[in-house]
N, C-alpha and C positions, 0 to 999 in steps of 0.2 A: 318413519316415512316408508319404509319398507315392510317391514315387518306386521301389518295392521293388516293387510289382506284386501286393505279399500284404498281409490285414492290414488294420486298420480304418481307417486314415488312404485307404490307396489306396479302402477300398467309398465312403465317404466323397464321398471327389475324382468318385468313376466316377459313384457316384446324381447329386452335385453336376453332373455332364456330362448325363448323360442326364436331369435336371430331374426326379427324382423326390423331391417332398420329404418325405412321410410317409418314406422309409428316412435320409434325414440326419439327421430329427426324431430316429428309434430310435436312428440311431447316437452323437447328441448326447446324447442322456438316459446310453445304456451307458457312453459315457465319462467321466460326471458320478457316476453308482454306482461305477464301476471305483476313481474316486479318493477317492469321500468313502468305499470299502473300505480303500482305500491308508492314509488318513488315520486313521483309526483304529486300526487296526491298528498304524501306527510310532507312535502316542500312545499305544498301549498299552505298548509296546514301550518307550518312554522312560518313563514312569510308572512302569517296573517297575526300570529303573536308577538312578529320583531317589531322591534321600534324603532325606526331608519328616523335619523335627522335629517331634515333636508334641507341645513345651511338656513341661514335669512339672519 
């Protein structure tokens, strides 16, 4: 994640170098939506595979 030169892990590391912190802030938020997309997304994804009884 860091090391590859591309990529939000390296903008990250580079702002974190050059002491900019409102762009780590951004980048910290983007990859907190990225997951809580992720996150739903494969919940949906298994919801759609569970097999819930519904009593009767």
């Amino acid at each position: 994640m860091l090391t590859g030169g591309v990529g939000i892990g390296f903008w990250v590391w580079d702002e974190w170098n050059n002491l900019n912190v409102p762009h780590i802030i951004i980048a910290i938020v983007v990859i907190g939506v990225v997951g809580l997309v992720l996150e739903q997304a494969l919940v949906a994804l298994a919801r759609s595979f569970t097999y819930e009884d519904t009593g009767a």
